[in-house]
Structures are given as C-alpha cells and as structure tokens.
C-alpha positions as CSV (number, residue, x, y, z in Angstrom):
1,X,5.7,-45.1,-29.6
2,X,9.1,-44.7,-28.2
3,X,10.8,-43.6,-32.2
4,X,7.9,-41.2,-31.7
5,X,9.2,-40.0,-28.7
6,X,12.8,-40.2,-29.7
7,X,12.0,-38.1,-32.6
8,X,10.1,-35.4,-30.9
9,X,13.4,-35.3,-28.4
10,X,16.2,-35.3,-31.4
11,X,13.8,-31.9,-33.4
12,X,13.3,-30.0,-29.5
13,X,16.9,-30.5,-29.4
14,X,17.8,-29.3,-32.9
15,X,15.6,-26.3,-32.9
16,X,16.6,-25.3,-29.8
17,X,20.0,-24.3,-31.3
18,X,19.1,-23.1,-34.7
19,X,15.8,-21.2,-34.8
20,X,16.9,-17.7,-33.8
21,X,14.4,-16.8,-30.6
22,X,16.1,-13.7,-29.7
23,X,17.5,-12.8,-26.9
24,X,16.8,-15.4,-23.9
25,X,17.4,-12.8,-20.7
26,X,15.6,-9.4,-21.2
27,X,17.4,-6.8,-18.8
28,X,14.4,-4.3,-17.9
29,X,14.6,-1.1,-15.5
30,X,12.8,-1.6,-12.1
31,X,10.5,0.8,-10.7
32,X,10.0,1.6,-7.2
33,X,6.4,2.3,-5.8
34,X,5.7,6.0,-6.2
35,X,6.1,6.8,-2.3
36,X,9.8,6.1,-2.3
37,X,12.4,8.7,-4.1
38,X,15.2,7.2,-5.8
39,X,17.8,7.1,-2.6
40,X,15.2,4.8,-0.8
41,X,14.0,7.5,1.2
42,X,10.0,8.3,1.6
43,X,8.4,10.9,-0.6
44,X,6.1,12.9,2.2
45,X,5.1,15.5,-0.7
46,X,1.5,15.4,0.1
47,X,-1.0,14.5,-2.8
48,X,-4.1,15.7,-3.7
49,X,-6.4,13.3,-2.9
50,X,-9.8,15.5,-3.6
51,X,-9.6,18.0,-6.3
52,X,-10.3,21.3,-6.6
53,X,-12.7,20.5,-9.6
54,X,-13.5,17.5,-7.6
55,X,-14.6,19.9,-4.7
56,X,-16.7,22.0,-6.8
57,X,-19.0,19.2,-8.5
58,X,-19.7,18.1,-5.1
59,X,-20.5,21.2,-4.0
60,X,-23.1,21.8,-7.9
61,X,-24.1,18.3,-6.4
62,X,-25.1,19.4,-2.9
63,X,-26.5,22.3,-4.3
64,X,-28.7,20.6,-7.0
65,X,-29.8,18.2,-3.9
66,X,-30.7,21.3,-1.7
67,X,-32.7,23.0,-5.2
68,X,-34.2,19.7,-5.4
69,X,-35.7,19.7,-1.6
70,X,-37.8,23.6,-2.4
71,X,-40.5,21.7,-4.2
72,X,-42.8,18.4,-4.1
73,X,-42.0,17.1,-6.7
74,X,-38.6,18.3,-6.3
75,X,-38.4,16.6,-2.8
76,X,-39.8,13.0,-4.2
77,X,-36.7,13.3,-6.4
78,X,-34.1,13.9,-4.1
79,X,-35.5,11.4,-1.7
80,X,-35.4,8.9,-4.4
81,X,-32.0,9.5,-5.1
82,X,-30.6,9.5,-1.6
83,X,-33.0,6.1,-0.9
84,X,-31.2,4.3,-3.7
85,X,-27.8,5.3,-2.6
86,X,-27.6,5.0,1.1
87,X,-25.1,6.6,2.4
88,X,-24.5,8.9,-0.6
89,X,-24.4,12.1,1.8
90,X,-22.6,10.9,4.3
91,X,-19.5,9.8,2.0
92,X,-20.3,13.2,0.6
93,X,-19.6,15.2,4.1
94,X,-15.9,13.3,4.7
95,X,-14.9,13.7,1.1
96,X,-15.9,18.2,1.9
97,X,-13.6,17.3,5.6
98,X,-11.2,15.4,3.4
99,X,-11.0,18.6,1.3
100,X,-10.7,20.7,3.8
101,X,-8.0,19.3,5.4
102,X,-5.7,19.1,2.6
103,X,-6.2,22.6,2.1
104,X,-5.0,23.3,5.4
105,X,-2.0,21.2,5.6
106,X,-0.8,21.7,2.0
C-alpha cells in the first residue's frame, strides 16, 4: 500500500514539471459595476428603465383590456384574465407613473 502511495507521489511530482499546462497565473482585466465611470466616480446618467415600446404595449394592453370590458363575453374574458393575475393592473398603473416620470426628469 505504501509503494502504491510512494509511486502515485514520485508520477504527481514528475508530471508536475514536464507536462506543459500552460500558463499557471492568467492576468485578466477587471470590470467595475456599470454605475461607476472609470475614475471611481458615480455614473448619474439616468437609464431607461420603461421603454418607449415598452410604454406603448402597455398601453395596446390596457386598451385591449378596456375593448374587452364593451361586451359579455368580452367582460368574462377580461375578468378571467385579471382573476388569474392579481395584481396585474395595479403593477400596470406604477410601471405608466414609472414612465412618466422618467420622461420628466430625462
């Protein structure tokens, strides 16, 4: 058991100084997180966190709810929809303020 040893010891050893592994230290750039510019200071440039096309498929989406509500059937629909995902209008309503605001302080 210990030649076994020995032996495994003696090849680790020898291959650890004539297989060619490459280099052993890889030197890579760092990167900084995207809110700091390159002299440590912080970027303030505002970023858009709603889209314009963002905006406007909420909006086709609000719309298509409101088309939804003039009928019945129409009206079964949209309740369904809005049952299965409470909430839904209500994240849709800060995400339009959300807009809004970034349009004024752009």
């Amino acid at each position: 058991m210990f030649a076994c040893a020995a032996c495994y010891c003696i090849y680790l050893l020898l291959t650890a100084f004539t297989v060619q592994h490459g280099p052993l230290i890889v030197f890579k750039t760092i990167q900084g997180p995207k809110h700091i510019t390159s002299n440590g200071d912080e970027n303030t440039k505002a970023v858009m966190i709603v889209t314009e096309h963002e905006f406007k498929q909420i909006e086709q989406f609000k719309n298509h709810i409101d088309s939804l509500r003039k009928t019945v059937t129409g009206n079964l629909i949209a309740d369904s929809i809005l049952h299965g995902r409470p909430g839904l209008m209500d994240s849709i309503e800060q995400l339009e303020l959300l807009y809004h605001y970034q349009k004024q302080n752009k």
